[in-house]
N, C-alpha and C positions, 0 to 999 in steps of 0.2 A: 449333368450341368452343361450349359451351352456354352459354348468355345468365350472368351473373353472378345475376340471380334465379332460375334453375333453380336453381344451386347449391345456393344456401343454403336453398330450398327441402325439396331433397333432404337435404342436411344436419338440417334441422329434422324431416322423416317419419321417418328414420335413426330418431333421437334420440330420437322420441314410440314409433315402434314398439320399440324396444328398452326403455323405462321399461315397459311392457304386455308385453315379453315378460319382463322381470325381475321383474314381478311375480308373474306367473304360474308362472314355475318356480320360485320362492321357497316359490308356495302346493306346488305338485306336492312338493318337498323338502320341508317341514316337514308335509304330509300325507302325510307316505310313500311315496307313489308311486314316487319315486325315494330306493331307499333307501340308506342310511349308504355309504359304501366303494365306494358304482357309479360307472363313467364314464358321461360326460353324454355322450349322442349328439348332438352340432350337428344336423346332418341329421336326426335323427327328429325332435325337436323344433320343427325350422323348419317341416316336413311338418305336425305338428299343431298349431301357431299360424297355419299359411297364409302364412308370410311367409320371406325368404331367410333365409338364414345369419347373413350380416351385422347386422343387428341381436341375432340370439340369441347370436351371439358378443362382442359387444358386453355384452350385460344379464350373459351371465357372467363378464366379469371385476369389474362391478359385486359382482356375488353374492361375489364373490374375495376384493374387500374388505371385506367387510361379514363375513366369517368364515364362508359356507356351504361354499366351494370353495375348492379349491387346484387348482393346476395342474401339473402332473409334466412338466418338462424329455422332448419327443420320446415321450411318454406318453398328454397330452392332459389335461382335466380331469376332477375328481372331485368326488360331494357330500363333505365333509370328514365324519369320525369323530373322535370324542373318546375318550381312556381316561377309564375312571373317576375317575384322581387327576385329570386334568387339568379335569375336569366341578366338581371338589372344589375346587381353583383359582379354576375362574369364580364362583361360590359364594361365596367369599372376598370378590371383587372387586364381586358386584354387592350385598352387604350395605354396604360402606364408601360406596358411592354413595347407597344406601337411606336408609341411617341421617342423611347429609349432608343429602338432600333433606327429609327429614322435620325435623330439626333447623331448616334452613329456613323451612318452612312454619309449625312452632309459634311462630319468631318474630314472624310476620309474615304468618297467611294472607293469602293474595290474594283477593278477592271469590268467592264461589261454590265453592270450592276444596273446603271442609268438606263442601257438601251433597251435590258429586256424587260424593265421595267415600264418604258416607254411604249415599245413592242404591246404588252398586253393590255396600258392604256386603251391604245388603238384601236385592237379585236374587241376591247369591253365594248367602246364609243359604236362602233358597227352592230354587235349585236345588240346593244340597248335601242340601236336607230330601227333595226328591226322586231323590236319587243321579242326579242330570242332568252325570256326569262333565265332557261334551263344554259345555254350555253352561256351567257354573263356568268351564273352563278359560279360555274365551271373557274371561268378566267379571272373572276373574282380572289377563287381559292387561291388559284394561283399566283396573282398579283401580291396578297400577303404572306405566300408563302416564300416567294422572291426577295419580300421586303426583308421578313426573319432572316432568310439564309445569307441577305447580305451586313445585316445589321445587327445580329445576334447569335450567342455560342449554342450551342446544341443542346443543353439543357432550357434555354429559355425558349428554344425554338420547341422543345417537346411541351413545355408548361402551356406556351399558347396551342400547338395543335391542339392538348385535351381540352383546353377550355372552348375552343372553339366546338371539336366533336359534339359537347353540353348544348350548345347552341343552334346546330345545323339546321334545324327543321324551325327553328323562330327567323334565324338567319334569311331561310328560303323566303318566306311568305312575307318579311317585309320588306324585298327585293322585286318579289312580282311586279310590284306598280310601273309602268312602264317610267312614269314623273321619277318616280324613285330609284331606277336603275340611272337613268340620267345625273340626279342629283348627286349620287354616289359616284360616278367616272368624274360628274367635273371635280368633286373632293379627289379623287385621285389622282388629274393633272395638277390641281392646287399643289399635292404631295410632292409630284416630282419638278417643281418648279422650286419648292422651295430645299426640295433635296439639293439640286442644281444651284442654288444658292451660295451653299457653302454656308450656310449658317446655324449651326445644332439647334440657338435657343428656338429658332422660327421655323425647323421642320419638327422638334417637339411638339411646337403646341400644334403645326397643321398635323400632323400625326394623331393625335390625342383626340382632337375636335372631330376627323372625319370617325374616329369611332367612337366618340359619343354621338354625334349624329346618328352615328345607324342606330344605338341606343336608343334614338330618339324615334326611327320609322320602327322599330321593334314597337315600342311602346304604343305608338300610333293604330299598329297593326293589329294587336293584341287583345283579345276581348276579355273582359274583366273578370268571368266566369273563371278562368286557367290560371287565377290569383289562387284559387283556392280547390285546385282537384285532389280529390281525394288517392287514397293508398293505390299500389298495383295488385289488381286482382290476381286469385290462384287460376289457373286454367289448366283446361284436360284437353286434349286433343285439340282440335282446330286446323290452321294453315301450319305447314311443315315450321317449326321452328317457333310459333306460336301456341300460345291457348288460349281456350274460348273460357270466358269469364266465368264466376259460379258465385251463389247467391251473398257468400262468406267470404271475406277477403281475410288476409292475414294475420294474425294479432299483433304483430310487431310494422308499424310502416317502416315501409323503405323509403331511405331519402329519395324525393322528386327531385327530374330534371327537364331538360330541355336541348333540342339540337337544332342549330340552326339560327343563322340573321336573318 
């Protein structure tokens, strides 16, 4: 029997290599690599992290709950897809949180809250000037992630991360437009003007409205076909972490999703 600090030892590398491999197929997943509807190959992926099973089996049931994957009864997992309405759903739900935290914040910023909010304003208005899609997207994240931390307790700030995860890849493509990268910073000076206010009920609603808006370039963006995709195929081989389709999908769907504004 191995010493009681081997254990937990082991225990503890599990645990770290598994937070590192959840990380990483989180990036692989919302960079596409592994795209919408594919099974997750354990095996490739443990191959190309360098490490066993076990912990990459591990990080994806973390990914499970966090809303990237679903698992299919005798099927195996999948990166999850969203229909369109359901993307229009989350959209719904991460403006009522917006609007919350902003209403917060105008009561009552917290020390430095305004300027780094400010600050990324800025870099968004720069790279939108230079149709820099990929880096907006970037300081986008982080500009609502800024808003959360300063307007919200850390349960509500993990509710919005997963919802937004669901959406990353819709998120992306209705940010492209360069008109649209614009429209969205001047909604986010709107924000901090009216955070700067002092007045909860009137950064609510600019809170609320800039993310119905982007509801609205999602929508814009969106072709009508991805209302109604069908189940995620089984797949055998293919790219490390992926599988390649085969003629019989499932019997059971798995819920669709979506990543990305």
């Amino acid at each position: 029997m191995a010493p009681p600090e081997a254990s937990t030892l082991e225990i503890l590398r599990t645990h770290s290599l598994a937070s590192v491999a959840g990380r990483e197929i989180e990036r692989l997943i919302l960079g596409g690599e592994i795209p919408a509807g594919s099974r997750i190959n354990e095996q490739a992926l443990a191959d190309r992290l360098g490490i066993s099973r076990g912990p990459v089996r591990e990080a994806i049931r973390g990914l499970e709950r966090s809303g990237l994957v679903v698992t299919v009864i005798n099927q195996g997992s999948y990166v999850r897809k969203v229909s369109a309405a359901e993307a229009l759903e989350l959209y719904d739900l991460r403006a009522l949180i917006t609007g919350e935290a902003c209403a917060t914040i105008a009561a009552n910023p917290p020390p430095g809250a305004l300027a780094r909010l400010k600050a990324l304003t800025g870099a968004m208005a720069e790279a939108a000037t230079a149709d820099d899609a990929q880096r907006y997207y970037g300081l986008n994240l982080d500009f609502h992630a800024a808003l959360l931390e300063a307007g919200a307790g850390p349960r509500a700030q993990r509710i919005y991360a997963d919802l937004g995860n669901e959406l990353h890849l819709f998120r992306r493509r209705a940010l492209v437009a360069p008109e649209n990268m614009r429209e969205s910073n001047r909604e986010h000076a709107a924000m901090l003007a009216a955070l700067r206010s002092r007045d909860p009920d009137a950064a609510r609603r600019v809170g609320e409205t800039h993310i119905r808006n982007g509801k609205r370039r999602f929508a814009a963006s969106t072709p009508a076909v991805e209302n109604d995709q069908g189940p995620p195929q089984a797949a055998t081989g293919g790219e490390p972490g992926h599988a390649r389709p085969t003629p019989d999908p499932p019997r059971r769907r798995a819920p669709r999703i979506a990543r990305g504004r």
